[in-house]
C-alpha positions in Angstrom: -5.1 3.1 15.3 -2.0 0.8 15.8 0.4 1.3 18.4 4.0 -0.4 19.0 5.9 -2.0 22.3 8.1 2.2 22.5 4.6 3.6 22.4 2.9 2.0 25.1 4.3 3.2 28.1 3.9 6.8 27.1 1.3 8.8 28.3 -0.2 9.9 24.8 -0.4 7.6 22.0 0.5 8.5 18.3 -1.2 7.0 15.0 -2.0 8.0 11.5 -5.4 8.6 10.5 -7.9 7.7 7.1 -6.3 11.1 6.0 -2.6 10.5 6.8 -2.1 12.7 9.2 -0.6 12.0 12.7 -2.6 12.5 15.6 -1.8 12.4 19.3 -4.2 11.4 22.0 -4.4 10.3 25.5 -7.3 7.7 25.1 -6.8 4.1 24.7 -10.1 3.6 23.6 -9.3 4.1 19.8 -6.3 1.8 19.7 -7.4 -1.1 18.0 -3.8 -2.3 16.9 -1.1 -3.2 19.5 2.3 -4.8 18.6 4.9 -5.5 21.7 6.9 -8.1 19.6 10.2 -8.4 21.4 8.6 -6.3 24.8 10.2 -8.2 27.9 7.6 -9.4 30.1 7.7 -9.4 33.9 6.3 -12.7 35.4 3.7 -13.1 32.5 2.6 -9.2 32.7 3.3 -6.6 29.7 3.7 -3.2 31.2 1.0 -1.2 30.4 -1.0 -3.8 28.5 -4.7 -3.3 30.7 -7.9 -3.8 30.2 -8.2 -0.1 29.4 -8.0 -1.3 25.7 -11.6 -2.0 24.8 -11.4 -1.4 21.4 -8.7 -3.5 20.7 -8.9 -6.4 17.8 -5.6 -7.3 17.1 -3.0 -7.9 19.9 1.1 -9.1 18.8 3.2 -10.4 21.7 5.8 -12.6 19.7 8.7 -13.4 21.6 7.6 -11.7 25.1 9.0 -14.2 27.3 5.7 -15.1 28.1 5.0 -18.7 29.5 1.4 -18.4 30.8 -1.3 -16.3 29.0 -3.3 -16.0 32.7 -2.1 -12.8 33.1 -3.7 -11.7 29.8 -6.3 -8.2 30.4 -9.8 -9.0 29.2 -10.2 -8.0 26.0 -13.9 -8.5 25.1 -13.5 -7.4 21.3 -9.8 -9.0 20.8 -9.9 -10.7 17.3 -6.7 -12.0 16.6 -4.3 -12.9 18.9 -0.4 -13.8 18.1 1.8 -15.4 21.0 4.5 -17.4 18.8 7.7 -17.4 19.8 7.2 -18.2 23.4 7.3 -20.3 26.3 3.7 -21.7 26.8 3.0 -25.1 27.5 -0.9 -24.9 29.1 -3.2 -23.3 30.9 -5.5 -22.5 27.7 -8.8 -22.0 29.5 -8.2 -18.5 30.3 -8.7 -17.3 26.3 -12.2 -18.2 26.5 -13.2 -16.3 29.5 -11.1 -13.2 28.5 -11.2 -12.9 24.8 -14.3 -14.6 23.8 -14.8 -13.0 20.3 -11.2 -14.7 19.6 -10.8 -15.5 15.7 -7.3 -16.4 14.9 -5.2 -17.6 17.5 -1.1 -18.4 16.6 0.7 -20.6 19.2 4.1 -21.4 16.9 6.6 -22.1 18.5 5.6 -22.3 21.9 5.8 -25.7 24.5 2.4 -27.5 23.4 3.3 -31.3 23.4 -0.3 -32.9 23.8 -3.9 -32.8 21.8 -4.9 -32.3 25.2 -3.7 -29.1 26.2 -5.7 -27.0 23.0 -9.0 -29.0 25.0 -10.1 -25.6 26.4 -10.2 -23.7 23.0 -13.3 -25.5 22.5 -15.1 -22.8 24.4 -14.2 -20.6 21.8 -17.0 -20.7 19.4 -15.5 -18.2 17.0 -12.4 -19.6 16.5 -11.4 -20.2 12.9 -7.5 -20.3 12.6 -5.1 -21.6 14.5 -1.5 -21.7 14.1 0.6 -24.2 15.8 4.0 -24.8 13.9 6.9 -25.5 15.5 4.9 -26.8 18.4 5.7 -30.9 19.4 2.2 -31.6 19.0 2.7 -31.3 15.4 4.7 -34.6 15.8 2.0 -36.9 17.1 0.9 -39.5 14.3 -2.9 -38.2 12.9 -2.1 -34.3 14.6 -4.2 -33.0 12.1 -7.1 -35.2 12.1 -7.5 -35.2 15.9 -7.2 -31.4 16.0 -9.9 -30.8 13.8 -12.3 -33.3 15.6 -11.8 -31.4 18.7 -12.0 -28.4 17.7 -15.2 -28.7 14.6 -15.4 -24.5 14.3 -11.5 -24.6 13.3 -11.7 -23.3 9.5 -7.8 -23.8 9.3 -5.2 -25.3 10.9 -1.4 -23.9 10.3 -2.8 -22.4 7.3 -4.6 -25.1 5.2 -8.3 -26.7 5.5 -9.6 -30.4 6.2 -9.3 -30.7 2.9 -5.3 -29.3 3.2 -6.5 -26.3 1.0 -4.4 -23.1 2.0 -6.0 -19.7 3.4 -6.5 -17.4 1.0 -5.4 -13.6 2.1 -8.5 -12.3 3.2 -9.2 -14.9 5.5 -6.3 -14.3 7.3 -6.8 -10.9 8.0 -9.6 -9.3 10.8 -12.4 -8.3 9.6 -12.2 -4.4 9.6 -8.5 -3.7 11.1 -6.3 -4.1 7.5 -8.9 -4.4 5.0 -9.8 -0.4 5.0 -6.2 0.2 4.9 -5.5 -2.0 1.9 -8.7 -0.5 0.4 -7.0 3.3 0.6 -3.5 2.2 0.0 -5.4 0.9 -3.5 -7.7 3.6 -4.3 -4.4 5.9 -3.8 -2.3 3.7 -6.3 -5.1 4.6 -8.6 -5.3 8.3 -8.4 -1.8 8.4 -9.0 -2.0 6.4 -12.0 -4.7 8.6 -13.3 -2.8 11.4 -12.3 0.6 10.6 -14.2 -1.9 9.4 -17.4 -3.7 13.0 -16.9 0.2 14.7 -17.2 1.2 12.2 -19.8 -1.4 13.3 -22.0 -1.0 16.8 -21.0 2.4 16.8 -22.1 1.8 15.1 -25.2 -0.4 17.5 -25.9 1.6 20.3 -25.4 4.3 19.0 -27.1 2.1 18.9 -30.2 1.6 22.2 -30.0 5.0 23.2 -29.4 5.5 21.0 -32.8 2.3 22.9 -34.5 3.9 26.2 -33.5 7.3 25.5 -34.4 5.9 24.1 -38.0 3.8 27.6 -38.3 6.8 30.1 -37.7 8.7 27.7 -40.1 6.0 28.0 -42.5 6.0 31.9 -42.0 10.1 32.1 -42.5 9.9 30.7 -45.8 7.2 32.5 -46.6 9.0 35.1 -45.9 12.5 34.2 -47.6 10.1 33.5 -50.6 8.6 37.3 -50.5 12.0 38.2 -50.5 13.4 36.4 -53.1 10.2 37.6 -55.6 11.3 41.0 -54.3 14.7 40.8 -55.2 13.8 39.2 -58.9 11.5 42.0 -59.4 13.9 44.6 -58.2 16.7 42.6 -61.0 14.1 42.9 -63.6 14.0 46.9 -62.9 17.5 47.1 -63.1 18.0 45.2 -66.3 15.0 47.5 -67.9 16.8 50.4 -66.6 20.1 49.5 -68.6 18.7 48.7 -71.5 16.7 51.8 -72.0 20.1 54.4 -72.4 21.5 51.6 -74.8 18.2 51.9 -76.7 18.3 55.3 -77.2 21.9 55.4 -77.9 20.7 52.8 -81.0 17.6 55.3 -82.2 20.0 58.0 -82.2 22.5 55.8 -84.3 19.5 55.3 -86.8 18.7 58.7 -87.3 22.0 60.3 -88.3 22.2 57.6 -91.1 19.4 58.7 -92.3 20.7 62.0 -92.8 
């Protein structure tokens, strides 16, 4: 279930299900998506953003106005965390105590200026991606180098390896929020390919018939025309025979008075 920043404050919560139909709850337990990108925040808090969400794996708050992340809920089963496009500068040690199962973590864009400062994340033991673009740290001479020796469980760093190989797809995504959706979006393409080959083939098929039918009641019109035309020879044929019989009497009566 995903929810966005308009959703949040409402008292019931609206998603669409493995079946794609909408359903409307009260609980947050079954959110496990929440994007407030763009939500104003009010002195590092997100209205309605509580610990109430303990399903929760993936967690957007781009561009929040946030400038701390102390104010954060604990989130013991938060996965992926995005806070680019804000005003943070510090006070990392928080993440570890809060969201401890933390995967992917994106810091673009915010205040970072020292190695220093991503210290804490080391407490993170999961952490395999971190983003960090746009950040002044990226400036300092051997950023990546010193990055991955402080943080050894790092997989990837703004996208690419030790080894500067990019992230593939999957290893950007969490494990179990997008991958099932991708899977049905898929497995839907493919029954509606099978579907249009099943009325492709249907309609060729009926369309050979139409062309076998068409070529039968051809078949039977000339037929036809030919019974007719056999009629109307034999019919000819009478009529000639019918002609010449008076004319051949006429002659036999010819023939006899010369005889007398």
């Amino acid at each position: 279930m995903r929810l966005c920043c308009e959703e949040l404050t409402c008292c019931k919560y609206s998603y669409i299900n493995q079946e794609n139909v909408r359903i409307t709850t009260t609980s947050v337990v079954e959110v496990r998506e929440l994007v407030l990108d763009n939500c104003r925040s009010n002195e590092g808090k997100i209205e309605g953003l509580t610990a109430e969400f303990v399903n929760l794996e993936f967690l957007s708050l781009i561009n929040v106005g946030l400038i701390s992340v102390s104010n954060l809920p604990k989130l013991g089963k938060l996965k992926k965390l995005e806070l680019s496009d804000n005003r943070i500068s510090g006070g990392l040690d928080v993440l570890a105590e809060k969201l401890p199962n933390l995967t992917h973590l994106n810091l673009s864009g915010n205040k970072l200026k020292d190695i220093s400062t991503l210290e804490p994340l080391k407490k993170l033991d999961g952490l395999k991606s971190l983003d960090l673009f746009n950040c002044e740290v990226t400036n300092l001479n051997d950023y990546r180098e010193s990055v991955f020796k402080l943080l050894p469980q790092l997989t990837y760093l703004d996208g690419y390896d030790v080894e500067d190989r990019e992230a593939s797809d999957s290893d950007g995504e969490v494990d179990g929020v997008d991958d099932d959706d991708d899977e049905e979006d898929e497995e839907g393409e493919e029954e509606d390919f099978d579907e249009e080959d099943d009325d492709d083939e249907e309609g060729a098929e009926g369309e050979e018939e139409d062309e076998e039918e068409d070529l039968g009641i051809e078949g039977e019109v000339e037929d036809e025309d030919d019974e007719d035309d056999d009629e109307e020879e034999v019919e000819a044929v009478k009529g000639e025979k019918r002609k010449r019989e008076p004319d051949d009497e006429d002659d036999d009566d010819d023939d006899d008075e010369d005889d007398d």
